[in-house]
C-alpha positions in Angstrom: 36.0 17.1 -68.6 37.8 19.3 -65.9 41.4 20.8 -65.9 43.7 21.1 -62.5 46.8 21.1 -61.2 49.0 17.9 -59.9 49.1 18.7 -56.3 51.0 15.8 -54.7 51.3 11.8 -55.9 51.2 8.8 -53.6 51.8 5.6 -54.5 49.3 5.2 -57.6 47.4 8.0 -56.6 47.4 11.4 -58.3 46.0 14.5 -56.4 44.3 17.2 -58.5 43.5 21.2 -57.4 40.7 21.9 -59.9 39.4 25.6 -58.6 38.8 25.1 -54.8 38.3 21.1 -55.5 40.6 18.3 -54.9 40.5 14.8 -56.2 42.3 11.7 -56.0 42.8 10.3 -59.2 44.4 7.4 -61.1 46.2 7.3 -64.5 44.5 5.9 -67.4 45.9 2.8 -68.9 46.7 4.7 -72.3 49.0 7.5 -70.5 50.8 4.8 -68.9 51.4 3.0 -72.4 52.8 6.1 -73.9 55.0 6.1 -70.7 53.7 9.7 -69.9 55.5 11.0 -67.1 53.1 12.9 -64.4 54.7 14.7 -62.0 54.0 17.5 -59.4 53.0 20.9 -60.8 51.4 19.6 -64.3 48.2 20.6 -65.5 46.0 17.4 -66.5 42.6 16.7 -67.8 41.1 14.4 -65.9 37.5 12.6 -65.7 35.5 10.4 -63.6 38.4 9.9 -61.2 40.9 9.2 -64.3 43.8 11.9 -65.6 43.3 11.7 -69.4 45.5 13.8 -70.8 48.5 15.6 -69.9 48.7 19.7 -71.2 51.7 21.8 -72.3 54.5 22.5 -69.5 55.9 25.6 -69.3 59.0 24.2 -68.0 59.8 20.7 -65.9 63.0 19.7 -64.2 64.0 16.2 -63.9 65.3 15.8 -60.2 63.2 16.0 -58.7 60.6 15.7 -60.8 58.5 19.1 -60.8 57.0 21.4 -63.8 55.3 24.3 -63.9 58.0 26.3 -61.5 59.2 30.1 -61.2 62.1 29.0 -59.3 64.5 26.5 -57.8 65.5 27.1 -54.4 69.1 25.2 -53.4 68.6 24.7 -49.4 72.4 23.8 -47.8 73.2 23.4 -44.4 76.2 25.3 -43.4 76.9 22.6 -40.5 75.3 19.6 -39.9 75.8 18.1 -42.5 79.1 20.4 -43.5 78.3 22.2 -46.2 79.9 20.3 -48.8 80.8 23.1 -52.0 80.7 20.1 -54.5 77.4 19.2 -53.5 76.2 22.4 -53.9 77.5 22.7 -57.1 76.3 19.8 -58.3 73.0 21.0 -57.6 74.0 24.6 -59.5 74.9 22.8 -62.4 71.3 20.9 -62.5 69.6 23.9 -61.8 71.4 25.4 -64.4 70.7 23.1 -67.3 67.0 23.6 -66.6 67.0 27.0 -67.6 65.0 28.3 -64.6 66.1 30.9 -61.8 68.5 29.8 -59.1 68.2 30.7 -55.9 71.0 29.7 -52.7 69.6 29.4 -49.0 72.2 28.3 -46.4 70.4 26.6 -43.7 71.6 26.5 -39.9 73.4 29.6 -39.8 73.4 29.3 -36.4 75.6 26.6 -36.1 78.5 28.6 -37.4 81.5 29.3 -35.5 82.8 31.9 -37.5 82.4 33.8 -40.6 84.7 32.2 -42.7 81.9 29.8 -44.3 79.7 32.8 -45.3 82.7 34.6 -46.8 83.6 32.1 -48.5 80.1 31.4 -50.2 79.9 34.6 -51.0 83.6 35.5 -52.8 82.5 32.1 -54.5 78.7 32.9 -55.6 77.9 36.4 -55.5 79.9 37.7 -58.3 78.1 35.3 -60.3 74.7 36.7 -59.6 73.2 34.4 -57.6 70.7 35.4 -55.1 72.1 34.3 -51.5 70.5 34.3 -47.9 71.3 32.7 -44.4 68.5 31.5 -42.2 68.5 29.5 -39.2 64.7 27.4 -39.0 66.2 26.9 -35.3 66.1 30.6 -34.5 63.9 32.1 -36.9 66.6 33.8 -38.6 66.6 35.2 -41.7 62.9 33.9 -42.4 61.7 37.1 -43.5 64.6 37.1 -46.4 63.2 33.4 -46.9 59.8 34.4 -47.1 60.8 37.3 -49.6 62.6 35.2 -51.7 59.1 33.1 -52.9 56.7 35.9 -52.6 54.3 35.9 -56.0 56.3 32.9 -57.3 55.8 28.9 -57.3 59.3 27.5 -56.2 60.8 24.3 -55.7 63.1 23.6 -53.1 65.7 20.6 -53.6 68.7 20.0 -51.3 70.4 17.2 -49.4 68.7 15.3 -46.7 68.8 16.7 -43.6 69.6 20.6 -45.0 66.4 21.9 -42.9 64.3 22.0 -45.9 60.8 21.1 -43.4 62.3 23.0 -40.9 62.4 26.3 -43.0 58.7 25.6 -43.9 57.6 24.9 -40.5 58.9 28.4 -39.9 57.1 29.7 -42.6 54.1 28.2 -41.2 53.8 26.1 -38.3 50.1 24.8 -38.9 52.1 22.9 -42.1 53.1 20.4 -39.4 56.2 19.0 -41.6 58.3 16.0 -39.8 61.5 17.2 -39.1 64.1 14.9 -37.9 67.9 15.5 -36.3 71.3 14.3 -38.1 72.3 10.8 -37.4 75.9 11.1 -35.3 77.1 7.5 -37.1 77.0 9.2 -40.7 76.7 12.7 -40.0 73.9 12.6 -42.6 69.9 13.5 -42.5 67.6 11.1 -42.9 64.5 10.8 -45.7 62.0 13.0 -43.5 59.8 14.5 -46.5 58.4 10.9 -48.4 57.2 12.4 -51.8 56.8 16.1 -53.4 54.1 18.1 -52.5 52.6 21.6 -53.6 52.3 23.9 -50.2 50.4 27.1 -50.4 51.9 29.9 -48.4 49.4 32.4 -49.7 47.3 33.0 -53.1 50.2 33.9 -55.2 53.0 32.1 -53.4 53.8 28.4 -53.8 56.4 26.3 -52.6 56.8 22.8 -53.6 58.6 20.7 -51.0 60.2 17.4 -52.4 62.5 14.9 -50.6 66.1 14.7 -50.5 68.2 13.3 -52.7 72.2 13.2 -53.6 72.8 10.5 -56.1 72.5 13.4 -59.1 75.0 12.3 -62.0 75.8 14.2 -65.5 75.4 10.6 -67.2 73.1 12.5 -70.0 75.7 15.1 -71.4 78.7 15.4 -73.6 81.9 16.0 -72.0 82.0 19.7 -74.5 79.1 20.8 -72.7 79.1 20.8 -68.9 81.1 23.8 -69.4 78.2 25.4 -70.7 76.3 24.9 -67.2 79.2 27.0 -65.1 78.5 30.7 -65.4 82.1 31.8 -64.9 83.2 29.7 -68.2 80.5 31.1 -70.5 82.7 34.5 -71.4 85.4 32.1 -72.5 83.7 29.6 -74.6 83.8 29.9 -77.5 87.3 31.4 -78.2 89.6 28.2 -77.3 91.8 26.5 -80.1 90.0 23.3 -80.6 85.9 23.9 -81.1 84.9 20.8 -78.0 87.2 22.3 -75.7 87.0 20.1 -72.3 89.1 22.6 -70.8 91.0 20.2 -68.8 94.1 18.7 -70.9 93.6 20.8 -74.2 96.2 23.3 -75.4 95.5 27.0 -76.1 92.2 26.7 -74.0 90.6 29.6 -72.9 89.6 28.7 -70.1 92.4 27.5 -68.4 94.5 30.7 -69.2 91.7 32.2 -66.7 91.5 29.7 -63.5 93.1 32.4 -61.8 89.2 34.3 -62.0 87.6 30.7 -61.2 87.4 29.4 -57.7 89.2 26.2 -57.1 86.4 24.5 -55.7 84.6 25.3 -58.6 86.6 24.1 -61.3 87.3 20.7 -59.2 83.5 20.3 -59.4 84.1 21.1 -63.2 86.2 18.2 -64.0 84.1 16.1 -61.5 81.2 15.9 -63.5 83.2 16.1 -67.3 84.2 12.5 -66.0 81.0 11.7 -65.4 79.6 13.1 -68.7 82.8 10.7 -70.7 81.0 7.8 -69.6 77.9 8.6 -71.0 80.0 9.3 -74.2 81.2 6.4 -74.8 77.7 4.8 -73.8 76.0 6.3 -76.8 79.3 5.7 -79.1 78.2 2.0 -78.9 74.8 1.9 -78.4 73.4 5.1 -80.0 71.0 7.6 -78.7 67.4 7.1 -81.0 64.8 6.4 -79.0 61.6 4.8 -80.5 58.5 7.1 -79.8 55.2 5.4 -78.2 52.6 6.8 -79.8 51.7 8.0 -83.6 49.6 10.4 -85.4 47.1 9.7 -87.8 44.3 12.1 -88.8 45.5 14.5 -85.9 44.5 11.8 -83.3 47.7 10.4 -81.1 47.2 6.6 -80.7 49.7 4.3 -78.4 52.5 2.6 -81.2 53.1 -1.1 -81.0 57.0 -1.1 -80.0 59.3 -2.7 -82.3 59.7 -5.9 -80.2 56.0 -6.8 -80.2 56.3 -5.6 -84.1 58.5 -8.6 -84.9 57.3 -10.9 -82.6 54.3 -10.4 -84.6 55.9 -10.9 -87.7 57.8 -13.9 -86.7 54.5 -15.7 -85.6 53.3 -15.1 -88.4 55.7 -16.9 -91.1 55.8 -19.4 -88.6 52.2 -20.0 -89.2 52.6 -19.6 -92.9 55.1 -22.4 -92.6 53.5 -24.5 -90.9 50.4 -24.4 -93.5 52.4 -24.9 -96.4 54.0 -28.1 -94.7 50.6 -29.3 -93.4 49.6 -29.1 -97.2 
């Protein structure tokens, strides 16, 4: 049996690095049964054309669905699209709640007509200790920061269609060949150029794994308390409000609040955004609960797929159905 590394996936198709090696592999049935998630950057065990078993992640993020990363790198465009701070923070906050290094690259730099945007990103970001660089793909600008910024690391990059992300590759290295395509002048929006996630090697210790863009990210899996725990300019105030699930929004004696004045608007605007967001999924899981049945057991240190709970009763049900059915043929 061999180990490797998920490369890229396509359609029901799973490709695996192993050494120098690839392969195209499918999942077997029992993975899928245990609704085993494989995604980009695992490491796998894999046989005869079949992944078999899925090994410890170091880390994994949800959206989009990588593991196995050093870093995630937030690509913007700071026109076309306009760079929209909400967005961005949006993707901050999900970045955040990963645990992994964040990284910001604004995109298009070019297309500026002033310096208002960068100052702006920068009185925003900066003091927060975020790593920031402007590039241009267009002009080759800034690529040398770019390249800098992923040297000896495997990073992800995730950002809004349209941001540049194939663009920035390209002028990373142009033999990747990435499709690149312009902004549509009806929405104003990019367009889906980059189909699925795939691992890129820009040289034996640096990694960047490209993935497609997305903006339909909601906090629809937290409590309303703790989105404030994913904003790095509210942490040195938690903790010491009045009421212990402080939303900072309404409450009295809040902590938080008495400090807006050191929390950029746009920031705290994208703050309450998501908090309504997360109030939805709190009153979700007030009515429906949040256990989960697991689907798989352990028995004699061997993991074997469960029979869900549904099946389980069916089951049952046939049976005293049969059981009646005997003792009224009797």
């Amino acid at each position: 049996m061999k180990q490797g590394q998920i490369l890229k996936i396509h359609s029901d198709f799973y490709y695996v690095v192993s050494g120098n090696e690839q392969f195209e592999c499918k999942l077997r049935e029992v993975l899928k049964k245990q609704q085993k998630k494989i995604c980009v950057g695992d490491y796998v065990e894999f046989d005869n054309g079949h992944i078999v078993n899925l090994l410890p992640r170091r880390n994994f993020i949800q959206r989009p669905s990588v593991a196995n990363i050093d870093q995630i790198v937030i690509v913007s465009a700071v026109e076309e699209p306009h760079l929209d701070l909400h967005q961005l923070d949006r993707y901050i906050a999900f970045g955040e709640y990963s645990g992994i290094d964040i990284k910001l690259c604004f995109n298009k730099n070019d297309l500026s007509k002033d310096d208002s945007m960068i100052e702006e990103v920068f009185s925003i970001y900066e003091p927060m200790g975020y790593d920031i660089i402007f590039t241009s793909a267009l002009e080759k600008l800034g690529i040398e920061d770019f390249q800098e910024m992923m040297e000896g690391k495997t990073s992800v990059l995730c950002g809004s269609s349209g941001v540049g992300k194939s663009s920035l590759l390209n002028a990373l290295n142009p033999d990747f060949h990435l499709r690149t395509k312009s902004i549509s002048e009806k929405t104003g929006r990019g367009t889906h150029t980059t189909r699925h996630s795939e691992i890129l090697n820009i040289s034996d210790t640096t990694r960047i794994i490209d993935t497609p863009g997305f903006s339909n990210l909601k906090f629809d899996f937290l409590l309303p308390w703790d989105v404030a725990k994913l904003f790095r300019e509210f942490r040195p105030y938690l903790g010491t409000c009045k009421f212990q699930n402080c939303v900072h929004i309404m409450e009295s004696d809040c902590a938080v609040k008495e400090n807006l004045d050191k929390i950029a608007k746009s920031r705290y605007e994208s703050y309450k955004e998501f908090v309504e967001e997360a109030k939805e999924y709190k009153e979700k899981i007030k009515y429906e609960g949040r256990k989960k049945e697991s689907f798989e057991k352990k028995h004699n240190d061997k993991t074997a797929v469960k029979i869900s709970a549904q099946k389980r009763t069916s089951s049952r049900r046939t049976l005293k159905q049969q059981l009646y059915k005997e003792d009224i043929d009797e």
